[in-house]
N, C-alpha and C positions, 0 to 999 in steps of 0.2 A: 394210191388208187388214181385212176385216171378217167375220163370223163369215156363214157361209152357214144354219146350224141354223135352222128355223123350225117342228122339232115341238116338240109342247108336253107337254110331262113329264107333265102332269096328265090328259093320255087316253089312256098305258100302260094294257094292262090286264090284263098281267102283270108278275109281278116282273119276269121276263123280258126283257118288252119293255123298263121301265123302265133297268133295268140295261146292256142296249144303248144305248140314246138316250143316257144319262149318260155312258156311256165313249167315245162317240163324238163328244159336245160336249167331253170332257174333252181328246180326241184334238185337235179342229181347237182348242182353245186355246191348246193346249201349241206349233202348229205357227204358232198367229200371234205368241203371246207370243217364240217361240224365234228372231227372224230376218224377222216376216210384215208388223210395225208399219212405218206409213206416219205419217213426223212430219204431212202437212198435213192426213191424212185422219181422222186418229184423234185429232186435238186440236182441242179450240176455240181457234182463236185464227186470226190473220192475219198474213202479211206486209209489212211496210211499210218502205219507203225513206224514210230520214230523211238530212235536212242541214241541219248544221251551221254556221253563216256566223262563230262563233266561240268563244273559252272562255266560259264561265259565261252565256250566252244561251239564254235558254227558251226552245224551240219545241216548238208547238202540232198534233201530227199525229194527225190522224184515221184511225181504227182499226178501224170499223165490227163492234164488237159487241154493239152495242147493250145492252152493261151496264156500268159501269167495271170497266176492266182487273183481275186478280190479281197479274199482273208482265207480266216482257218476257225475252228474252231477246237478244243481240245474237250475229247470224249469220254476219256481215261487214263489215268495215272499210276503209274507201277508204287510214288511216292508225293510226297508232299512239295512240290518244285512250280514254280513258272514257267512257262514257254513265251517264250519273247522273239520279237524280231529278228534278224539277223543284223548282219553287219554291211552287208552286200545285199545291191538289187536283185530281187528272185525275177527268173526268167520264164521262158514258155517252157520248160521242159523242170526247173528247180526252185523247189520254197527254201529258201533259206533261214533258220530258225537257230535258237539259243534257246538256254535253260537256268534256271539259278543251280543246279546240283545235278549231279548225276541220275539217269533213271530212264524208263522206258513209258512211251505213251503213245495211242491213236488217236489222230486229227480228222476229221472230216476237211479237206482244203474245198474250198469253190472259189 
């Protein structure tokens, strides 16, 4: 969910008004902070299906954020495995990732 507010505080032109507009942006963030967040919409980052062909093998998946990654998260697991680092620095266009075993999972990358 994303904030609907688009006055702008600085053309109150009264306390008044000001103090209105405030309590009412204060209001709808209270109600998206509370229960309103949408993980894919309000994060940078992307989805992506990775696999695994076995332990300790690098692969190379594209992530499409056009900067290098901050991290990753892992969302789902085809099996009982870790996702780990790679071996090599990930770049603007690839995360580079390892696994203890073979297997198939989606990441959220941001």
């Amino acid at each position: 969910m994303k904030t609907q507010r688009t006055s702008d505080l600085t053309k109150a032109k009264t306390i008044e008004e000001l103090a209105r507009d405030v309590q009412a942006l204060i209001d709808e963030l209270q109600q998206i902070v509370s229960g309103g967040l949408e993980f894919s919409k309000n994060l940078r980052g992307q989805f992506v299906e990775v696999r695994f062909i076995g332990a300790n093998n690098e692969v190379q998946v594209r992530h499409g954020l056009t900067r290098k990654p901050t991290g990753y998260l892992v969302v789902r697991r085809s099996a009982d495995f870790r996702v780990i680092d790679g071996f090599s620095q990930n770049t603007t266009e690839l995360l580079k990732l390892r696994a203890t075993q073979a297997g198939t999972c989606t990441i959220f990358v941001f």
